[in-house]
N, C-alpha and C positions, 0 to 999 in steps of 0.2 A: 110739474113735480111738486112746485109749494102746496096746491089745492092736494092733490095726492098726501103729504108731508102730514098737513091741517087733517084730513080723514082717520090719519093713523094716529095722530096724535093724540085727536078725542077717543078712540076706539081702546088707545091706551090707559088712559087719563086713571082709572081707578085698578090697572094692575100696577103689581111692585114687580119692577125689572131688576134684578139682579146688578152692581153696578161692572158693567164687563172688563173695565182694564184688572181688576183683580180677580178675575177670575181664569184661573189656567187653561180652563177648556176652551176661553174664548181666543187666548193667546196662540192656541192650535189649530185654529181656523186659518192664521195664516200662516205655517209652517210651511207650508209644502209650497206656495203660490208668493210671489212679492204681492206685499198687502199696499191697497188703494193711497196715493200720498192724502186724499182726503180724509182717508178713516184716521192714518198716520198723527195728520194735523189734530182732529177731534180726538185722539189718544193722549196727545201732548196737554190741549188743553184741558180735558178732565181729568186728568191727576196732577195739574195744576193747581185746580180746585179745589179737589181731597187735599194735598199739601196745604193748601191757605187752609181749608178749615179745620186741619190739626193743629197749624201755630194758632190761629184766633181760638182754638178752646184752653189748649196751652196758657197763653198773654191773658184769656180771661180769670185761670184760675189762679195765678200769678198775681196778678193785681187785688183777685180776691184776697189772697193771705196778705196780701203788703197790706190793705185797708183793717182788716182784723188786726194786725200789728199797731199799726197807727192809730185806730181806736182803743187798743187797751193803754195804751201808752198816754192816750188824751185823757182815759179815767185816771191814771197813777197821778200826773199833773193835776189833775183837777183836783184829785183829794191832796197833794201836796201844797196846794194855792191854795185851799181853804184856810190853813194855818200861819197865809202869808204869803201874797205873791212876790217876787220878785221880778225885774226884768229881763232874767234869763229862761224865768218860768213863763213868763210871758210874750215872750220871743218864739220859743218851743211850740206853745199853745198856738201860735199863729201859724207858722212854719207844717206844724200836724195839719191844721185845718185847711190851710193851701191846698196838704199835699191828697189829704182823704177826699179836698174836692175835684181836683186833678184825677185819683182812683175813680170818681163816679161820672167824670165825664168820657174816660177811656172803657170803664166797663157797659156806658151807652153804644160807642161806639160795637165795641164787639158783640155786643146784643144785639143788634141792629144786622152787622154782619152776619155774623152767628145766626139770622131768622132768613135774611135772603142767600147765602149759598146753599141750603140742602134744595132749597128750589131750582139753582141753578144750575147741581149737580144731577136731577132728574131729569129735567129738561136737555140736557147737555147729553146725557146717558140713553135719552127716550134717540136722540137724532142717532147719535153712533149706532143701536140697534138696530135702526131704517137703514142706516146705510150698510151696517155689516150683513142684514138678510138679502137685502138686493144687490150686491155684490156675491156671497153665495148661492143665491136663486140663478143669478147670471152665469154662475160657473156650473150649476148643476143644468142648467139647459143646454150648455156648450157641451158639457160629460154626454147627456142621455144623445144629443148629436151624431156624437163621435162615438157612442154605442151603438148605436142603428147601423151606422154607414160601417163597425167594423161586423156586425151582423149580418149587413147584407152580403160584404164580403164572402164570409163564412160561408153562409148558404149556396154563394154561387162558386165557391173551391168546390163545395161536396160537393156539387151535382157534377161540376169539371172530372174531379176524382172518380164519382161513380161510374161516367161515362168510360173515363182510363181504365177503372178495375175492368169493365165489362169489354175493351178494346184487348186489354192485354189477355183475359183470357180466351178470348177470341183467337187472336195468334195463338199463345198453348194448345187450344185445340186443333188447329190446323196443323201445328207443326207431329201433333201425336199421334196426327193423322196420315201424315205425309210420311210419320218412321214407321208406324205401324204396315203401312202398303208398302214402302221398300221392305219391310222385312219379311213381309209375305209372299214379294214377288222374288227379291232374291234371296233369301235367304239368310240366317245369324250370321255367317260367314264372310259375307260379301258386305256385308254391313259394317260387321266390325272393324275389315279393314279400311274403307272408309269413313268410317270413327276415326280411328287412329290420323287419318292423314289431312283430316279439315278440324280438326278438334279435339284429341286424344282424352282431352280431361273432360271434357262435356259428352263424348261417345260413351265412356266408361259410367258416366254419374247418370244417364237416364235414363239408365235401367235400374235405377236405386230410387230415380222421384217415383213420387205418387202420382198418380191418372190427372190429367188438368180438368177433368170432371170433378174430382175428389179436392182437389184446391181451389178450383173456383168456386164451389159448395163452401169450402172453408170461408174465403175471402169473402166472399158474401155476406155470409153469416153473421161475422165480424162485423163489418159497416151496418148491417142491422144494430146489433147488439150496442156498437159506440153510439147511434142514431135514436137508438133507445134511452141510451144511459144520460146523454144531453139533452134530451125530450125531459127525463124527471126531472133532471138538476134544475132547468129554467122554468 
């Protein structure tokens, strides 16, 4: 995984990554899913980062005006001691120089700071992007997975289903076949009364359906038609 890490990293080295904890879209990468406690961890720390290098430009610019102060202040003195020092004025004069040298040794500091975090901030941002792509690559091959297998599903309902359609009109035509010969043999008559006495509601209704020729044509049709309509959409 390091030598892998080392690969991506030179491959990286001269694009500008976005940096992802401020960025909302990346925030929605783990909405739906609990996100990795390692990404977690590298979350916390780079906007650790960002945080330290707002106070350090902060305290730099800070220090900046306090020394701009404390220089003009050293000129006012200076031209006041040309006319006559005293040792109040000369107290001050030292007291300033302490303090503008104390300014230049804290504004070393944040310079120094200030030159190695955006390094650390890229670097730190180049890992969190390894590991947030390979974490969603990981989720996207467990997805395309669990779309095959509910695919093959699918495919093996319709062909169950087609089999059903073509079983069930099988019985419809036996059965329109079997009333059609009772009613030739004996007669509407004799029919109807036993309509009445095995079914009364289903005697009466099927002379109302349509030929199971004419519905099984229909049902057909249909599973063409849905078999078509899923053929374009995919």
């Amino acid at each position: 995984m390091e030598r892998t890490d080392e690969v991506f990293q030179t491959a990286l080295a001269d694009k500008k990554i976005p940096i992802l904890t401020l960025d909302h879209k990346w925030h929605q990468l783990f909405t739906q899913q609990e996100c990795p406690s390692e990404i977690r961890d590298m979350e916390c720390e780079l906007n650790g980062l960002l945080k330290r290098q707002g106070k350090v430009n902060s305290k730099n610019r800070e220090i900046r005006k306090l020394k701009k102060k404390l220089m003009d202040e050293i000129v006012l003195l200076a031209n006041e001691m040309e006319s006559g020092a005293t040792l109040r004025m000369e107290k001050e004069m030292e007291t300033h120089k302490r303090l503008v040298n104390e300014c230049n040794e804290k504004l070393e500091e944040c310079e120094e700071e200030m030159l190695e975090l955006p390094g650390q901030i890229v670097q730190l941002n180049n890992r969190l992007m390894l590991a947030t792509m390979e974490t969603c690559y990981k989720r996207l091959h467990e997805n395309t997975k669990e779309l095959d297998e509910i695919e093959e599903w699918i495919r093996n309902v319709r062909r169950e289903l087609k089999k059903k359609v073509v079983r069930k009109q099988e019985k419809e035509m036996m059965n329109h076949q079997l009333y059609s010969y009772m009613h030739d043999i004996f007669g509407a008559e004799v029919i109807e009364i036993f309509d009445m006495k095995y079914d009364p509601q289903e005697g009466r209704g099927r002379k109302k359906e349509a030929a199971p020729e004419e519905k099984a044509q229909e049902e057909a049709e249909g599973i063409q038609e849905k078999d078509k309509a899923e053929a374009s959409e995919s």
